[in-house]
C-alpha positions in Angstrom: 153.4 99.6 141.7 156.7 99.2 143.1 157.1 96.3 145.5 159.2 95.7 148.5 162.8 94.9 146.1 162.3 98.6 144.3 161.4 100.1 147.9 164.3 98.9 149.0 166.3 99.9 146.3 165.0 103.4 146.1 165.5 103.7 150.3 169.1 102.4 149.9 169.9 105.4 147.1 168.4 107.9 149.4 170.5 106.8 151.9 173.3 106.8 150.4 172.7 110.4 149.2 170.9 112.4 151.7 171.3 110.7 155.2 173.2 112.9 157.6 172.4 116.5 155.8 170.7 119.2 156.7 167.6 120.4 154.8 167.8 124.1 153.9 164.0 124.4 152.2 161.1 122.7 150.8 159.2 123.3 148.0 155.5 121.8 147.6 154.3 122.2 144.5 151.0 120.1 144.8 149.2 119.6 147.9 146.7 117.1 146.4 148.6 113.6 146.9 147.1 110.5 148.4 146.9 112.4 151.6 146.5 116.0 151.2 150.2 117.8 152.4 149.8 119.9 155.0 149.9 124.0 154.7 153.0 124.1 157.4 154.8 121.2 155.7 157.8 122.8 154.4 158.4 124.6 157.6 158.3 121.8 160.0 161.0 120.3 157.8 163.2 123.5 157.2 166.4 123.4 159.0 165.8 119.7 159.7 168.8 117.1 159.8 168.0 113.4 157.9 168.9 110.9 160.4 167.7 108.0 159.3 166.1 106.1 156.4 164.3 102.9 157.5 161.7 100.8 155.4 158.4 99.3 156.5 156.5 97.4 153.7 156.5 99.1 150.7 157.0 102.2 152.6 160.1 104.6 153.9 160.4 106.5 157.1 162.7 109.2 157.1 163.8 110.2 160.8 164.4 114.2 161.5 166.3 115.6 163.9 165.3 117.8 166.4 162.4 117.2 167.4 161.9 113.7 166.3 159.8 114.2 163.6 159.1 111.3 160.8 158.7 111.4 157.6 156.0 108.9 155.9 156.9 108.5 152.2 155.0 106.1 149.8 155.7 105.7 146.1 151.9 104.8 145.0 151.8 103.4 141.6 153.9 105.3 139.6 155.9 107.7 142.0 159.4 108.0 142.5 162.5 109.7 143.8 165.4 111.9 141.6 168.0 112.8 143.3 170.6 115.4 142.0 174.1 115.5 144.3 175.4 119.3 144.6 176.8 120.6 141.7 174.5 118.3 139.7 172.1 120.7 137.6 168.2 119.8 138.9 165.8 120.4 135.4 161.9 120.4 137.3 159.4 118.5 136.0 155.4 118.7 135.4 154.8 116.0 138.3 157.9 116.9 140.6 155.2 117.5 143.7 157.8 117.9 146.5 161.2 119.1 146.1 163.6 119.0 149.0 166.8 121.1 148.7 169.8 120.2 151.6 172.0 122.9 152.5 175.2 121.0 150.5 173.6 121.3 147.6 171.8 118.1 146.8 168.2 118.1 145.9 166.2 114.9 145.8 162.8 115.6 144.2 159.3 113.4 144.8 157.7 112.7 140.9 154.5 111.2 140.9 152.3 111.7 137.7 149.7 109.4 139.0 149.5 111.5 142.9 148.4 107.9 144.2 151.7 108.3 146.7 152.4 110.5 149.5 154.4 112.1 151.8 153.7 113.7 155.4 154.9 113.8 158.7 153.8 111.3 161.4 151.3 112.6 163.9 153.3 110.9 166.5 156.9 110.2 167.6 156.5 106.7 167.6 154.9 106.1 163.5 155.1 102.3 164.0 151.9 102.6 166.3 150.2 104.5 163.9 148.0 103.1 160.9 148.7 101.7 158.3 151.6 100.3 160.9 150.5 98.9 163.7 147.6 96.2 161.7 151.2 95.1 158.9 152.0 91.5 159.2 156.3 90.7 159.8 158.9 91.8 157.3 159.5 88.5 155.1 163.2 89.4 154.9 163.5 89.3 158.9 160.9 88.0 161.4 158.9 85.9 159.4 158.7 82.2 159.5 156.7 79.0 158.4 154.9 78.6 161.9 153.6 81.9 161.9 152.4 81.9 157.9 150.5 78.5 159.2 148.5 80.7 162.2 148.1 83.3 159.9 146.2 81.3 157.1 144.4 78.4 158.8 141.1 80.2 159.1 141.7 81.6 156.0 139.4 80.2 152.9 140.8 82.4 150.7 143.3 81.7 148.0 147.2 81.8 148.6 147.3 84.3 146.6 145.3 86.4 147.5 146.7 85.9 151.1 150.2 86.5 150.5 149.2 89.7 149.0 147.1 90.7 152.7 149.8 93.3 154.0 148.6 91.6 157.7 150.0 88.6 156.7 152.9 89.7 155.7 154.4 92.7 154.2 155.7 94.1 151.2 155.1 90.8 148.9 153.4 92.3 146.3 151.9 90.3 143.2 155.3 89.4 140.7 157.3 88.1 143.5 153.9 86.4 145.0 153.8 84.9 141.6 158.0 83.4 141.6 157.6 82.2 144.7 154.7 80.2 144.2 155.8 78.9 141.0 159.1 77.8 142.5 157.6 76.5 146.2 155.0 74.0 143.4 152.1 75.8 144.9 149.3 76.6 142.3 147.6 80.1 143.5 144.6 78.5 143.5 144.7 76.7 146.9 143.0 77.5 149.5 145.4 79.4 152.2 144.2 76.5 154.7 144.9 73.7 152.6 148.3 74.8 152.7 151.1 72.2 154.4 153.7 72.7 156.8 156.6 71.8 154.3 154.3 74.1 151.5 155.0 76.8 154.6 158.6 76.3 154.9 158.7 76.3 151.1 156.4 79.3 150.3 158.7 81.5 153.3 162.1 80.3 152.4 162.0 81.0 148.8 159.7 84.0 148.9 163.3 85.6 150.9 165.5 84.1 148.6 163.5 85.7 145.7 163.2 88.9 147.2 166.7 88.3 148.3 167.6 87.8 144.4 165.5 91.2 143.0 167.0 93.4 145.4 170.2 92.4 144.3 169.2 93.4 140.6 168.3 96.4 141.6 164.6 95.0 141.3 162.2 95.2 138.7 161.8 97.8 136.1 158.1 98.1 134.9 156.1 101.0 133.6 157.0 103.9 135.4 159.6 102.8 138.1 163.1 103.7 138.0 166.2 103.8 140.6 166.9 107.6 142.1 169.7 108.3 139.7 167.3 107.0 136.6 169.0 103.7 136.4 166.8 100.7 135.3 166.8 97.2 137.6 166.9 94.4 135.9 164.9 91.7 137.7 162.4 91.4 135.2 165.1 89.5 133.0 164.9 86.5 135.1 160.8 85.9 135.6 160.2 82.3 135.0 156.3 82.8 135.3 155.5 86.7 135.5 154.4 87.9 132.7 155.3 85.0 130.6 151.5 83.5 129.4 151.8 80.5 126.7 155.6 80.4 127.1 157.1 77.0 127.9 157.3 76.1 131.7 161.1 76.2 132.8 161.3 73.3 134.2 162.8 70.2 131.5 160.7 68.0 132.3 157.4 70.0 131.9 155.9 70.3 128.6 152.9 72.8 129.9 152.7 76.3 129.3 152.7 79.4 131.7 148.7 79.7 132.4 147.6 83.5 133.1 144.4 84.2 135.7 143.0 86.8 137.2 142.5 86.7 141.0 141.3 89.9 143.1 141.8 92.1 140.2 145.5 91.3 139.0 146.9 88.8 136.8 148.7 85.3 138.4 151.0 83.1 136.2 151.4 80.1 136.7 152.5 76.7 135.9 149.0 74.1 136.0 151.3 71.0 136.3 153.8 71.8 138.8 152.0 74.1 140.7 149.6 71.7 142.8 
């Protein structure tokens, strides 16, 4: 699934390519995503201008003028976005569910083989007070700090892990870069959330933004099925130093252990079983 540094990357190419343009027509092709489109789709969006792109999580809200109207998109586990600029010749595809043609010309087209993502429009004006919204934990790349990690995790028994992963406490993690930041903060995934230290908080939240930080800037992490809007591959996934990286030397010089894989809630953690503590 693409995580918050792909999001973000994805959100930043629509912006770049669609914000401030009219949309002539919609096509839906499938109806049957995550959450079933609705029958008058298309038309609430005809004739609709893209004012703004925002992200919240792993999700992006696209802002339509008149009217107010927002659009909830989410890229599931193996969705994505195509654009095409006008001009550019748009070849469909089996799993292109929603295309979106703007009156200049561009089209930007939602793929999704899997149908685990969706896109529809937010009951109400205000989408942050609607759910999944209104229960989602602070952005890690803005609002989020040690002291409120430490009141979100003292009555919690369960594993960092595991926690860091809870979208209430905070969003948009999502397992690889749980799994760098851990490794690099010297916190084994084991430990129980309320075992973990103020300085282990500062840790865990400063380098958590400064690898998120680093992935966005590589255009993220290219993995299975995700890809940048103009097909372009991220490169991220050149610098794990524990993801994905079982029986492989630790990174650190003076370690001689080797990069431990577990399984904890259903996906795999690597880490390092002497310098993660």
């Amino acid at each position: 699934m693409p995580e918050l540094p792909e999001v973000e990357t994805v959100m930043s190419g629509m912006r770049r390519s669609i914000c401030d343009k009219r949309i002539d027509r919609v096509q839906v092709k499938r109806k049957d995503l995550r959450i079933p489109v609705n029958d008058d789709f298309a038309q609430q969006l005809s004739s609709k201008s893209i004012k703004s792109l925002t992200r919240r999580g792993k999700y992006i809200i696209m802002g339509l003028d008149p009217d107010n109207l927002h659009v909830i998109l989410h890229l599931g586990m193996s969705g994505r976005i195509r654009i095409f600029g006008a001009g550019e010749r748009y070849e469909p595809r089996k799993h292109d569910h929603i295309i979106v043609h703007l009156e200049d010309g561009t089209i930007f087209a939602f793929e999704d083989p899997r149908r685990f993502g969706l896109m529809y429009i937010a009951s109400e004006k205000d989408w942050c007070k609607e759910k999944p919204f209104i229960s989602m934990g602070p952005e890690p790349l803005e609002d989020w700090c040690a002291q409120d990690l430490l009141a979100k995790l003292k009555n919690k028994k369960a594993n960092i892990k595991i926690s860091l992963l809870d979208q209430r406490v905070v969003v948009g993690l999502g397992n690889i870069y749980v799994c760098e930041a851990l490794y690099y903060a010297g916190v084994s995934p084991l430990r129980a959330a309320n075992t973990i230290s103020e300085d282990e908080a500062e840790r865990i939240v400063k380098i958590s933004k400064e690898v998120l930080e680093k992935a966005i800037k590589a255009g993220g992490s290219t993995l299975k099925d995700y890809q940048h809007t103009d097909g372009s591959l991220g490169y991220f996934q050149h610098s794990f130093t524990v993801y994905d990286q079982e029986g492989e030397d630790c990174s650190r010089p003076s370690c001689k252990a080797k990069i431990k894989r577990i399984t904890q809630g259903g996906r795999s953690s690597f880490y390092c079983p002497k310098c993660q503590k």
